[in-house]
N, C-alpha and C positions, 0 to 999 in steps of 0.2 A: 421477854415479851409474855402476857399474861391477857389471854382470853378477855376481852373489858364486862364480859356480862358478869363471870365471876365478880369482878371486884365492883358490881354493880350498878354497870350503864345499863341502860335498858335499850337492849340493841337484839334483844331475841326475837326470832319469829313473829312471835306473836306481842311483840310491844315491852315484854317486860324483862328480868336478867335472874341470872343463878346464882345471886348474893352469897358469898361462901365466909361467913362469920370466921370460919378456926380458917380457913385461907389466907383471909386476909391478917388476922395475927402474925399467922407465919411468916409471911412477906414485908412486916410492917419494917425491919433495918435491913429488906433489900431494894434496890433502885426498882422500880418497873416499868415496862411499856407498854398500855394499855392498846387495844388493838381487836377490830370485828373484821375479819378477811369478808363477812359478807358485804357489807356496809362500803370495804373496799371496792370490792367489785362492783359498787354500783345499785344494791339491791333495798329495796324501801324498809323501813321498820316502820310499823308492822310489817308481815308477808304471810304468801303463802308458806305451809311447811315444804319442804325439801328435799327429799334423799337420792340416794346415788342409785344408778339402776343398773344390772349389769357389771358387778361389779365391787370395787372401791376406789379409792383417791388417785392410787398409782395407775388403776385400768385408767380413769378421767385423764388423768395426765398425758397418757399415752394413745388417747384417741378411742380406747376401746369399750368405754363405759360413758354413761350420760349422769348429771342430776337434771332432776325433774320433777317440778313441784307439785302440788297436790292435786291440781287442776288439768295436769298433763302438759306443762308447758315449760319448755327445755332453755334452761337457765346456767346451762355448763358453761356459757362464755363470761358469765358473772363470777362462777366459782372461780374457774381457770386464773383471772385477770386480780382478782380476789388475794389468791394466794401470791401471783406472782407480785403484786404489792406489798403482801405479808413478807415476801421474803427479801424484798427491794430494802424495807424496813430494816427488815433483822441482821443484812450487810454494811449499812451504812452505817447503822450504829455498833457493829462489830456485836452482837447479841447471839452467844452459843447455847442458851436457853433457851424452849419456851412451853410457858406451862396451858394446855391448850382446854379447852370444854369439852369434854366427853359425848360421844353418842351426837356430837354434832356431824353434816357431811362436808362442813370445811374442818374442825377442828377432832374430829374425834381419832381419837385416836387408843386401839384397842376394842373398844365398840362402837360400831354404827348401827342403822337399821337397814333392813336390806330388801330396801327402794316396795315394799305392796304398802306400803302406808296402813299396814297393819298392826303395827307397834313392836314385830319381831326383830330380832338383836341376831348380830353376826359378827364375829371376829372380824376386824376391818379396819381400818386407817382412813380418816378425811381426803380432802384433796391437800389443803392449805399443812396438813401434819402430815403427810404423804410428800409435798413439795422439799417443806424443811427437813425433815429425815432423809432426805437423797444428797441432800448438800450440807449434809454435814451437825444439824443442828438437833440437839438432845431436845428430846420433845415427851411429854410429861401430861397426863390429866388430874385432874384434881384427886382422884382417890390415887393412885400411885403415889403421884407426890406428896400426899399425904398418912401414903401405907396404912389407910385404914380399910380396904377393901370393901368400903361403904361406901354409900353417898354422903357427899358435903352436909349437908344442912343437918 
């Protein structure tokens, strides 16, 4: 399963996606399953931006942490449902991958932002990479899996 904004839907926030050129080389003789956990959950594209408050994906999971968009408006039952489709997905087709968006608060995984909508970065897991990491599924962002410790583009 692979993040769809990387491989270039335009399912981001705000309209548009994180085209990742040397990603998608790399992936071009592997199968993939493209896939927006927000999109699943219900959630419009465009939107408002999003992050987790209180926390990160595993607190969400567990009742103990919120997301909540930019406007102040609590969309954890989007995320939650989100993920649990991502991962409805990743069972049925037997999928032990998946390479997820970074710094997203469904996919990030390693960095999120930590929820003042101030553009500050905190060690953290999504809900949606948070979900799949508990059952089992190796979960990956684009620089990782791509061991450049840089950004894509």
């Amino acid at each position: 399963m692979v993040s769809a904004c990387l491989l270039g839907v335009n399912c981001k926030y705000n309209g548009a996606n994180n085209w990742c050129p040397r990603l998608l080389k790399t992936l071009e003789k592997i199968p993939v399953m493209p896939f927006c956990p927000e999109k699943l959950g219900g959630l419009p594209v465009p939107r408002r931006p999003c992050e987790i408050t209180g926390g990160q994906g595993a607190d969400v999971i567990a009742g103990k942490a919120e997301v909540i968009d930019k406007e102040g408006q609590n969309v954890t039952g989007n995320f939650l449902l989100g993920a649990e489709r991502s991962l409805e997905l990743a069972e049925k087709h037997r999928i032990s991958t998946a390479l997820l968006k970074n710094l997203s608060p469904s996919c990030g995984t390693g960095r999120i932002y930590d929820g003042s909508f101030k553009s500050r970065l905190i060690s953290g897991t999504g809900v949606t990479a948070a979900l799949l990491k508990s059952r089992g599924i190796r979960v990956f962002n684009e620089d990782n899996f791509l061991q450049t410790g840089g950004t894509c583009l």
